[in-house]
N, CA, C and O atoms as a CHARMM CRD file, in Angstrom:
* protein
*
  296
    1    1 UNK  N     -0.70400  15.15200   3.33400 PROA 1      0.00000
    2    1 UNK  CA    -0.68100  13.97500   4.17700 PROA 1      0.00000
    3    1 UNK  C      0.70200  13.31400   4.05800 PROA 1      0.00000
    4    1 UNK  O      1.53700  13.40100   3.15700 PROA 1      0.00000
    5    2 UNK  N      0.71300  12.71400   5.06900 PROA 2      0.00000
    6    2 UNK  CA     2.25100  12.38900   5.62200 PROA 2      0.00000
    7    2 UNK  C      2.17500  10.69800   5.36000 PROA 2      0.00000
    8    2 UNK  O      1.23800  10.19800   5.98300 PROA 2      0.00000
    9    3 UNK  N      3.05900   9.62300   4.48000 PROA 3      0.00000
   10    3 UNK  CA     2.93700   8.49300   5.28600 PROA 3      0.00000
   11    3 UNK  C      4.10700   8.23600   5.81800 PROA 3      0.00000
   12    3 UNK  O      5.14600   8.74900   5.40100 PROA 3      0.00000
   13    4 UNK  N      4.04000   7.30700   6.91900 PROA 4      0.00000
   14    4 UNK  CA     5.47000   6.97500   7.85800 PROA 4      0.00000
   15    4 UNK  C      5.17300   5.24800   7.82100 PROA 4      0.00000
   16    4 UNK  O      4.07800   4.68900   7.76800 PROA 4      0.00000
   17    5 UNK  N      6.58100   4.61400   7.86800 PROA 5      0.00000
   18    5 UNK  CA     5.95600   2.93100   8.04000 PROA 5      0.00000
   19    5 UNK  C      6.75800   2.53200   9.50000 PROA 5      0.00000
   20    5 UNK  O      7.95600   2.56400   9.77800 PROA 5      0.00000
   21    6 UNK  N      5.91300   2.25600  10.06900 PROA 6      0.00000
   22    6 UNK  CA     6.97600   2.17800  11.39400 PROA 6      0.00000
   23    6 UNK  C      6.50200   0.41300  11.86700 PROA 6      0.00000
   24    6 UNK  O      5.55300  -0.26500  11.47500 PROA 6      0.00000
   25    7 UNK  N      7.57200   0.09800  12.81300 PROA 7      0.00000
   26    7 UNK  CA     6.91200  -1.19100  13.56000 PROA 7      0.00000
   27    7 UNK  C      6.31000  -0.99200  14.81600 PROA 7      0.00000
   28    7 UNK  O      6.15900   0.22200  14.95400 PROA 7      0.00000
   29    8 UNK  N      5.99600  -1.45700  15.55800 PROA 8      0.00000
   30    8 UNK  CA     5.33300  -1.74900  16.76100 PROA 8      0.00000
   31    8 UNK  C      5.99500  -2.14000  17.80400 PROA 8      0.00000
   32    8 UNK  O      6.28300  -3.33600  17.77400 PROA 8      0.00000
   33    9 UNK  N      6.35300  -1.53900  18.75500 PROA 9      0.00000
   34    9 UNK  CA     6.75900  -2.32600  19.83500 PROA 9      0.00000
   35    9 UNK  C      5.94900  -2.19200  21.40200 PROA 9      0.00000
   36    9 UNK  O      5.12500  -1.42400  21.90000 PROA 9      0.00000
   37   10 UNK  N      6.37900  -2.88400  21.64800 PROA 10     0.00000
   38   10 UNK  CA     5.67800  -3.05600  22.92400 PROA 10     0.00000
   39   10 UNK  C      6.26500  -2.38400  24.04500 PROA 10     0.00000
   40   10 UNK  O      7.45200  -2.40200  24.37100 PROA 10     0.00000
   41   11 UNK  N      5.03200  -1.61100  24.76900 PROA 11     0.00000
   42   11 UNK  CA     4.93500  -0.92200  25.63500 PROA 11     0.00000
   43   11 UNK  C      4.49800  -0.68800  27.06000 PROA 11     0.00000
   44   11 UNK  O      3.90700   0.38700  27.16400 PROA 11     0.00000
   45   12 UNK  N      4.61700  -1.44700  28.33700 PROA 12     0.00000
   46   12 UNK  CA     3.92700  -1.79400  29.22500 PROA 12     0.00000
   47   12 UNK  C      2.97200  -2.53300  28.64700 PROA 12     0.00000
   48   12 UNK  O      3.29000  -3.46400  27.90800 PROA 12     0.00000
   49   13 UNK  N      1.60100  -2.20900  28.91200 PROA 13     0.00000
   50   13 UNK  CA     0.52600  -3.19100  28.58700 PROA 13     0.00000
   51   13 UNK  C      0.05400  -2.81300  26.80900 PROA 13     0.00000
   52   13 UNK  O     -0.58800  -3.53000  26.04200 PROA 13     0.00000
   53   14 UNK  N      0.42600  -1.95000  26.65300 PROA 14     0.00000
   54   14 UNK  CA     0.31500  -1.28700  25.20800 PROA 14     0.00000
   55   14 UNK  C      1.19800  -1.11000  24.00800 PROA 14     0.00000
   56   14 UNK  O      2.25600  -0.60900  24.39200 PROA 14     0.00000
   57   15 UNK  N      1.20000  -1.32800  22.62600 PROA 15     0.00000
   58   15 UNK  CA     1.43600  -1.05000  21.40900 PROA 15     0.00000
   59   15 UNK  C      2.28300   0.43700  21.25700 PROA 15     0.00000
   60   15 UNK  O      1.56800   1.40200  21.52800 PROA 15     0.00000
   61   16 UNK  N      3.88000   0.82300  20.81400 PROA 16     0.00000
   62   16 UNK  CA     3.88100   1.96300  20.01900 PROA 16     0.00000
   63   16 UNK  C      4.27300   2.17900  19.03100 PROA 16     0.00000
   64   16 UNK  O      4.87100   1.20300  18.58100 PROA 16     0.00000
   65   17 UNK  N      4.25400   3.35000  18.12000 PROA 17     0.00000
   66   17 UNK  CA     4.99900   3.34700  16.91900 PROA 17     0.00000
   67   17 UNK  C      6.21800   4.42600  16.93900 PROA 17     0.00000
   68   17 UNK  O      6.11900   5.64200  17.10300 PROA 17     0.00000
   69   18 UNK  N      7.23400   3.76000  16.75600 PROA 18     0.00000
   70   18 UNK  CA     7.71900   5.01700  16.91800 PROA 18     0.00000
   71   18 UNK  C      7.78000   5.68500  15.52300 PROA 18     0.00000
   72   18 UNK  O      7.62700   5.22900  14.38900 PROA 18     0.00000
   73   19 UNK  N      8.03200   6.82200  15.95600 PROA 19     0.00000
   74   19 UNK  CA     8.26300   7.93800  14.69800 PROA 19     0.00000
   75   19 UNK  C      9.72500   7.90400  13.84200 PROA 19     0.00000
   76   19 UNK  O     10.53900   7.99900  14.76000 PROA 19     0.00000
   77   20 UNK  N     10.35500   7.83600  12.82000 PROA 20     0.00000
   78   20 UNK  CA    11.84800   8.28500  12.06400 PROA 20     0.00000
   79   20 UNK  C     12.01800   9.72200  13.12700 PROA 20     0.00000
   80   20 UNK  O     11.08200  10.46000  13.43100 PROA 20     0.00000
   81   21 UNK  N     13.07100   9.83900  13.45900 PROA 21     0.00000
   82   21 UNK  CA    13.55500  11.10800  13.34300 PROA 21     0.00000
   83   21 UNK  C     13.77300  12.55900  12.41500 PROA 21     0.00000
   84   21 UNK  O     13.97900  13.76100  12.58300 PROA 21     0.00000
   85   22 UNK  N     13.55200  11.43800  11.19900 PROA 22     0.00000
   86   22 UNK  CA    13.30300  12.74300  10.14800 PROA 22     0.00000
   87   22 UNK  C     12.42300  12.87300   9.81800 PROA 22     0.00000
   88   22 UNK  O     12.24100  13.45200   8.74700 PROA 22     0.00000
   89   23 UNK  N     11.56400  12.47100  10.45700 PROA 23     0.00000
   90   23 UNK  CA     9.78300  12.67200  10.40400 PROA 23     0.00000
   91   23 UNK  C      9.43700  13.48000  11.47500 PROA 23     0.00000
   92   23 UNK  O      8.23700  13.75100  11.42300 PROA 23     0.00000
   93   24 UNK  N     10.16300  14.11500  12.69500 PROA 24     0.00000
   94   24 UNK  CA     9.84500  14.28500  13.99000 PROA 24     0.00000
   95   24 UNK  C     10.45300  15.47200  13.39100 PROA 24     0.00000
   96   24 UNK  O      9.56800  16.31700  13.26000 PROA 24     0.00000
   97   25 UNK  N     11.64300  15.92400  12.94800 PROA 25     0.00000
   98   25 UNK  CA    12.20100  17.06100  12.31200 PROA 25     0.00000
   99   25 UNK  C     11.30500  17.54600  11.84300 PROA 25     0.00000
  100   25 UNK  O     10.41700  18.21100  12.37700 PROA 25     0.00000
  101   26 UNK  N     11.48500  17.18600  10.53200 PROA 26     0.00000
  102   26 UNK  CA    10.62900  17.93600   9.33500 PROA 26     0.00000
  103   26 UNK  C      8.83400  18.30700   9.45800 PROA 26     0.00000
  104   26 UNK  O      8.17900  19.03100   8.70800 PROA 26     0.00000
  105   27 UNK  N      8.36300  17.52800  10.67300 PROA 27     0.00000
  106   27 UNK  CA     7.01400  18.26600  10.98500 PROA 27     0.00000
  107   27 UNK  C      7.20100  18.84900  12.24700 PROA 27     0.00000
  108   27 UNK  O      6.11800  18.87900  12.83300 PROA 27     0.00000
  109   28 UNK  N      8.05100  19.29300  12.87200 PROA 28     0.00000
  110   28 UNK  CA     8.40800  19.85300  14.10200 PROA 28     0.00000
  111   28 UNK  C      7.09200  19.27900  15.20100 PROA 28     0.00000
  112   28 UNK  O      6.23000  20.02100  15.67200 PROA 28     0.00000
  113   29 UNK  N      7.18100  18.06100  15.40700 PROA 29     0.00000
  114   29 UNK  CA     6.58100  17.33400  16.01800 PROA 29     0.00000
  115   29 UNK  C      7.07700  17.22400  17.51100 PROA 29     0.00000
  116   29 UNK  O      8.28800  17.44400  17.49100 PROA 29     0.00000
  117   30 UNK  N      6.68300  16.99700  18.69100 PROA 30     0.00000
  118   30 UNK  CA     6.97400  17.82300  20.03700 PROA 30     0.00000
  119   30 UNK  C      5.97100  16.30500  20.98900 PROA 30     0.00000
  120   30 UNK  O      4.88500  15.79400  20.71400 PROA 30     0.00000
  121   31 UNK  N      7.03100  15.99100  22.19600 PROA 31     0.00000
  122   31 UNK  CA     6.43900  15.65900  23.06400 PROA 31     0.00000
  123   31 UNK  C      4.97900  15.51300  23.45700 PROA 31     0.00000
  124   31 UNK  O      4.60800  16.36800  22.65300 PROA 31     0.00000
  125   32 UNK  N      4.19300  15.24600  23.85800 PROA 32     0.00000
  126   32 UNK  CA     2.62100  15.13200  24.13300 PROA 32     0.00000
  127   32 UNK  C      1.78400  15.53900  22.78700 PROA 32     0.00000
  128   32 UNK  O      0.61600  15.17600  22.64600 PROA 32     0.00000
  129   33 UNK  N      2.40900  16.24700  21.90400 PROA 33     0.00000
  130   33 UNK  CA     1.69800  16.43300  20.86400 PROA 33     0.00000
  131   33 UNK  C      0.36600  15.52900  20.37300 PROA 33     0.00000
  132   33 UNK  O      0.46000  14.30700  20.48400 PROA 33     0.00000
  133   34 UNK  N     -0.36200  15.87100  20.05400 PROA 34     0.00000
  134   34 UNK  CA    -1.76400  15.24500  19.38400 PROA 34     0.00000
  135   34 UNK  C     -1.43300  14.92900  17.69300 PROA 34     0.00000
  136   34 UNK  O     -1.34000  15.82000  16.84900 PROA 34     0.00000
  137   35 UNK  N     -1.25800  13.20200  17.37300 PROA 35     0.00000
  138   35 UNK  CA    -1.22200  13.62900  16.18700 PROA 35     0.00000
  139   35 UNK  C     -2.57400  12.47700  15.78000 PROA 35     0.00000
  140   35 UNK  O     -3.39200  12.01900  16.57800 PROA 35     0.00000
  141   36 UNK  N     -2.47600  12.18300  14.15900 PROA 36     0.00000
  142   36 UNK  CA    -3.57500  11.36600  13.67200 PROA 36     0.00000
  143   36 UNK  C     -2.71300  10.53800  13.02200 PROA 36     0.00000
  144   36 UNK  O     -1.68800  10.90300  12.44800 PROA 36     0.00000
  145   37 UNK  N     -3.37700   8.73000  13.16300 PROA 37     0.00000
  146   37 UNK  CA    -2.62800   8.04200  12.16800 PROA 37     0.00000
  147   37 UNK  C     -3.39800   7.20900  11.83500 PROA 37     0.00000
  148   37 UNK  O     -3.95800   6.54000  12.70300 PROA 37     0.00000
  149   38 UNK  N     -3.61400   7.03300  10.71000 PROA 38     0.00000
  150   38 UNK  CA    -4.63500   6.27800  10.00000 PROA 38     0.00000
  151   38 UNK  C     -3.81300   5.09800   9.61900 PROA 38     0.00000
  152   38 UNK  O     -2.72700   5.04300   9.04300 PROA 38     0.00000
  153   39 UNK  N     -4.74500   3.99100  10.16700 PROA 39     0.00000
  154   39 UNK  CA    -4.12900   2.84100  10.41900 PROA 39     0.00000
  155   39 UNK  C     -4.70200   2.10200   8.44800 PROA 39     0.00000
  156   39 UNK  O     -5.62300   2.56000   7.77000 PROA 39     0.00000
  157   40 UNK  N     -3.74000   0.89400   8.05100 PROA 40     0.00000
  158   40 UNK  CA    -4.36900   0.39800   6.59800 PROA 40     0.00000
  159   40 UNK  C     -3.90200  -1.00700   7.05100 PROA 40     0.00000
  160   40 UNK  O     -2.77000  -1.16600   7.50900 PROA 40     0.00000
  161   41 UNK  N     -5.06000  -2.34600   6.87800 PROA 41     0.00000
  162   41 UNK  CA    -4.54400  -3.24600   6.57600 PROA 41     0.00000
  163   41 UNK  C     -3.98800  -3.65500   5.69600 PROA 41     0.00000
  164   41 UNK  O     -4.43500  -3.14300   4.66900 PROA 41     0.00000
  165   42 UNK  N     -3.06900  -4.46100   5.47000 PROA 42     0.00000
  166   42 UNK  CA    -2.53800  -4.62300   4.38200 PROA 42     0.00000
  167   42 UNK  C     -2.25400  -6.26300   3.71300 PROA 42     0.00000
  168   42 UNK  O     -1.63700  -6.64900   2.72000 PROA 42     0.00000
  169   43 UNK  N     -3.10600  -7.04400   4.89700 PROA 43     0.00000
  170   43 UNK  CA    -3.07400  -8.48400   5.01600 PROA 43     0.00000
  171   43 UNK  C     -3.48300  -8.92700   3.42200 PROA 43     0.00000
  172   43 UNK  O     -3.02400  -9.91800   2.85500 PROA 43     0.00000
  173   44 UNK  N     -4.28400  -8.13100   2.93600 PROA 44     0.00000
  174   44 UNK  CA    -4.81800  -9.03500   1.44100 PROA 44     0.00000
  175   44 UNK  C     -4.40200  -8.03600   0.89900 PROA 44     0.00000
  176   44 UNK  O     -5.36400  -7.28600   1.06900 PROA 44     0.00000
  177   45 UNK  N     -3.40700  -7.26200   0.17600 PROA 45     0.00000
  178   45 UNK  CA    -2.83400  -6.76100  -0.76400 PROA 45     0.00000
  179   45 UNK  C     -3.19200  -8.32300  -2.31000 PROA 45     0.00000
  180   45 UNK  O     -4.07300  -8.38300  -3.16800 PROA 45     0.00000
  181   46 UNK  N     -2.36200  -9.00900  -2.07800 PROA 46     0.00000
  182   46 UNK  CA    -2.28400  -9.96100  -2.99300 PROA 46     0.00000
  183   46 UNK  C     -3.72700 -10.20200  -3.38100 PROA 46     0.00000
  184   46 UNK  O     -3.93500  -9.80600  -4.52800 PROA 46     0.00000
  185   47 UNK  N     -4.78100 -10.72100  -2.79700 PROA 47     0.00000
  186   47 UNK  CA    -5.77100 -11.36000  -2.78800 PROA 47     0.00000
  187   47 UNK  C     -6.91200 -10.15600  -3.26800 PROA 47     0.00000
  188   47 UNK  O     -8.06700 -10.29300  -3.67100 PROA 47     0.00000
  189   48 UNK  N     -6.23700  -9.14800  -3.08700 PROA 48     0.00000
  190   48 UNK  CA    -7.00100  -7.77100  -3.67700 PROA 48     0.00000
  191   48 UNK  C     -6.86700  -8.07200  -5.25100 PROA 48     0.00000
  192   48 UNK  O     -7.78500  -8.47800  -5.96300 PROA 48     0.00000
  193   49 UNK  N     -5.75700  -7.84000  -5.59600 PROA 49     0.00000
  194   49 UNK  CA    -4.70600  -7.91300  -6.56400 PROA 49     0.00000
  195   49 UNK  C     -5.09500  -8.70000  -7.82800 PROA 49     0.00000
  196   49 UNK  O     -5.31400  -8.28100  -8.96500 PROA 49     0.00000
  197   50 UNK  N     -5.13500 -10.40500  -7.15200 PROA 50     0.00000
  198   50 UNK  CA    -5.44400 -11.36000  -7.79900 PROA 50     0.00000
  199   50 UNK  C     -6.99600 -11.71300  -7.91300 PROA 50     0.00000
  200   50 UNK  O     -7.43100 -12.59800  -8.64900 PROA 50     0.00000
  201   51 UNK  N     -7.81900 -10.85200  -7.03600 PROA 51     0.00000
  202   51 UNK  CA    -9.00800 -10.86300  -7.33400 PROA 51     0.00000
  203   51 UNK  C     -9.66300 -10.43800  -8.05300 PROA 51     0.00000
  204   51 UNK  O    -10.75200 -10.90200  -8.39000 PROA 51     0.00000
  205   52 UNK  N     -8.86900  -8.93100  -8.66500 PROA 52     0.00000
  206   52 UNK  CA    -9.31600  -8.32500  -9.66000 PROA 52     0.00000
  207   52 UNK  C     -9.80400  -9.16100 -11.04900 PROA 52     0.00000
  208   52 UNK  O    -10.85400  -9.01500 -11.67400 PROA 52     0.00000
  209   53 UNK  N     -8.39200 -10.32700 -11.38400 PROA 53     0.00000
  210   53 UNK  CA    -8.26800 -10.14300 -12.36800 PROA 53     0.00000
  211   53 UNK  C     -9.35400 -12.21600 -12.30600 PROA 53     0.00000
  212   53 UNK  O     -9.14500 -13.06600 -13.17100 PROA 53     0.00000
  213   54 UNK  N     -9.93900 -12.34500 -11.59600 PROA 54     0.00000
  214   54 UNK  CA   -10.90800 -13.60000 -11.71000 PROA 54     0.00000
  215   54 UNK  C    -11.88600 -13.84000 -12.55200 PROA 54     0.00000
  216   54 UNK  O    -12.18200 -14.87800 -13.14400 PROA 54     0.00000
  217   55 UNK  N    -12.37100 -12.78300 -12.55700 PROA 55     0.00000
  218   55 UNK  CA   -13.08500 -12.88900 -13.72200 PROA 55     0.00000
  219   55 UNK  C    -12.88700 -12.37300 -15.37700 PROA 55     0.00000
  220   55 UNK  O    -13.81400 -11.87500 -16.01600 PROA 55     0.00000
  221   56 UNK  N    -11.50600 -12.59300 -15.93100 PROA 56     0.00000
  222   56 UNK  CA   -10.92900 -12.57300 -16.49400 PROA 56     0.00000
  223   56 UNK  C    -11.45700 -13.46800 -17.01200 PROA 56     0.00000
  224   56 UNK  O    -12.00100 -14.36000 -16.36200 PROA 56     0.00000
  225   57 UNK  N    -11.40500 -13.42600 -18.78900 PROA 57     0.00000
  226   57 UNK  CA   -12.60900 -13.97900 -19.43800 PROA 57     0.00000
  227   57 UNK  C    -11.83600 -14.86900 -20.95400 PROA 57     0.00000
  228   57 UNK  O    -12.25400 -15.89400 -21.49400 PROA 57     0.00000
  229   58 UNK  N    -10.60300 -14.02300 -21.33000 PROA 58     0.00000
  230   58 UNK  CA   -10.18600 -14.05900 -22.40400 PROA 58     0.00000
  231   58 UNK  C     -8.35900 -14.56500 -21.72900 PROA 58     0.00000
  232   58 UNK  O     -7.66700 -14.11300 -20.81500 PROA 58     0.00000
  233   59 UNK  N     -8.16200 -15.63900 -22.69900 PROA 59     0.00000
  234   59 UNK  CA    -6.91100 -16.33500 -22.60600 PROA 59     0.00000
  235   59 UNK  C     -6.10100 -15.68200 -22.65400 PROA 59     0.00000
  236   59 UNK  O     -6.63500 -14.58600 -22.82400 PROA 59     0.00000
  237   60 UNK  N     -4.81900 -15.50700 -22.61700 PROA 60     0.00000
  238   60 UNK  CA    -3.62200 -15.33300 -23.01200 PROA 60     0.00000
  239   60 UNK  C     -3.46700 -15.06000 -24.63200 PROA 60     0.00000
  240   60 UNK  O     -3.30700 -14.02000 -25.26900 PROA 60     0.00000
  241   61 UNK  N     -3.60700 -16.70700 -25.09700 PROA 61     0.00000
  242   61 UNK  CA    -3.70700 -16.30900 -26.68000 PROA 61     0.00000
  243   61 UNK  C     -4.51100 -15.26000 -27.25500 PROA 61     0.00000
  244   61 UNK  O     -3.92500 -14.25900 -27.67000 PROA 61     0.00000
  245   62 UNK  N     -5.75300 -15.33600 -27.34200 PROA 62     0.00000
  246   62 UNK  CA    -6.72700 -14.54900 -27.37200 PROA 62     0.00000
  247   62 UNK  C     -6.44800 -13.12500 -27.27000 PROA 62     0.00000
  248   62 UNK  O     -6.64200 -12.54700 -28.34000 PROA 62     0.00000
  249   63 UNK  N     -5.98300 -12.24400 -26.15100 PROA 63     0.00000
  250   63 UNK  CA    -5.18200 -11.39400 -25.72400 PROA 63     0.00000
  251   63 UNK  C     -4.31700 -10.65800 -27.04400 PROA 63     0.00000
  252   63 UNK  O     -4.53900  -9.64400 -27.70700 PROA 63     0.00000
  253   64 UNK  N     -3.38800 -11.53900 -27.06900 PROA 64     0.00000
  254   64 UNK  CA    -1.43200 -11.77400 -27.80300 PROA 64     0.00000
  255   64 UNK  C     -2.49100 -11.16800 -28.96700 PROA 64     0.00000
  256   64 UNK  O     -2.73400  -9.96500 -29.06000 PROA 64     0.00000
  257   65 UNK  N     -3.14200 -12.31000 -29.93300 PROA 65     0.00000
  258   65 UNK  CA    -3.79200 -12.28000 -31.01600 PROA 65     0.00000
  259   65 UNK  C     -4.54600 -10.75100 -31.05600 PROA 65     0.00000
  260   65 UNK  O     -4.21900 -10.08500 -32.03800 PROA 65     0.00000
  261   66 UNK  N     -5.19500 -10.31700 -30.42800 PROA 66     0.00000
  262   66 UNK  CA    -5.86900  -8.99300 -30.07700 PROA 66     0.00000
  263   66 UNK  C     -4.62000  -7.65900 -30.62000 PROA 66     0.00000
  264   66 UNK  O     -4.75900  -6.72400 -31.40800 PROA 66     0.00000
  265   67 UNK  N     -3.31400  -8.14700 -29.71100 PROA 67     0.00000
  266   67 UNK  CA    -2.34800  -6.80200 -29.37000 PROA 67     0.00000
  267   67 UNK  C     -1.77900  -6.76500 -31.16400 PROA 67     0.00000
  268   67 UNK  O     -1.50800  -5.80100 -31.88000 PROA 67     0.00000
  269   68 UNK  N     -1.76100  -8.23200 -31.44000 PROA 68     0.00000
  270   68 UNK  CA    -0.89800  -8.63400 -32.43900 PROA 68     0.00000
  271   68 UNK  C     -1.75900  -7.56600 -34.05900 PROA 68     0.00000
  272   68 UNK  O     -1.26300  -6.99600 -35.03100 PROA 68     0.00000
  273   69 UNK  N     -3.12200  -7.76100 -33.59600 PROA 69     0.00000
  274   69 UNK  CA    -4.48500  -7.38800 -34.95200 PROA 69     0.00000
  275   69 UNK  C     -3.90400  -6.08000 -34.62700 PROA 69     0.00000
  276   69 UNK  O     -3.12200  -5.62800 -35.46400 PROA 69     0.00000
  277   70 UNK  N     -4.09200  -5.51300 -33.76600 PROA 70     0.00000
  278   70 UNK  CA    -4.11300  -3.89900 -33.64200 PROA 70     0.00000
  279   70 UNK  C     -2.67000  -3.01300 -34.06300 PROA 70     0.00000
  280   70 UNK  O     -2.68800  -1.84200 -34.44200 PROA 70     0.00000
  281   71 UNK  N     -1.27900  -3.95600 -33.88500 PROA 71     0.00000
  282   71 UNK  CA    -0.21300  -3.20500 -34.05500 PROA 71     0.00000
  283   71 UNK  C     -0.35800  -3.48900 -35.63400 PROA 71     0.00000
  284   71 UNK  O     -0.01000  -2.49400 -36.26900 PROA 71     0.00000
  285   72 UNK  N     -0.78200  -4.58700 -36.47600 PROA 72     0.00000
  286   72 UNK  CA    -0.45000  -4.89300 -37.65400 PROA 72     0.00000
  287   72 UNK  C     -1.10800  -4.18800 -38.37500 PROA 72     0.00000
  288   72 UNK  O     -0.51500  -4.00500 -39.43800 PROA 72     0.00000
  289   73 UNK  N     -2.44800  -3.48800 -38.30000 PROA 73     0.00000
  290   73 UNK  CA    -3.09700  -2.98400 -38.69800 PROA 73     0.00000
  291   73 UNK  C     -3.54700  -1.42800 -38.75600 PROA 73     0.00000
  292   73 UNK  O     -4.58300  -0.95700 -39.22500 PROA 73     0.00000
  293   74 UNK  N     -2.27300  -0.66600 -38.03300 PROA 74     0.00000
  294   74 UNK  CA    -2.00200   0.68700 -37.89900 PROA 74     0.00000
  295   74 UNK  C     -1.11700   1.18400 -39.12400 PROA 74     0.00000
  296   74 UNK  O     -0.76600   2.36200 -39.19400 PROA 74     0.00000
């Protein structure tokens, strides 16, 4: 699988993407061709991210103190 990041521009009444050129090369990609592009939102990256860590239970200190027991004690 291929990813490409392209922008959008506008097209008569419609959306396109264009392709890199060295993406059009290297898959010998051709006029009318049929391809597939799987579209990803990407609006909540962050909110993905920072959601993980919500229910996060144990402080900072708590943590430190944890890393601190385990290196001292090897």
């Amino acid at each position: 699988m291929i990813e490409v990041e392209c922008t959008t521009k506008q097209w008569g009444n419609s959306l396109a993407c264009i392709l890199p050129k060295e993406i059009v090369k290297q898959n010998h990609l051709k006029e009318n061709q049929k391809i597939k592009l799987i579209l990803e939102d990407k609006s909540d990256v962050l909110k993905e991210t920072f959601g993980i860590l919500k229910h996060w239970k144990k402080s900072t200190q708590e943590i430190m103190k944890e890393i601190d027991k385990e290196l001292w004690n090897e």
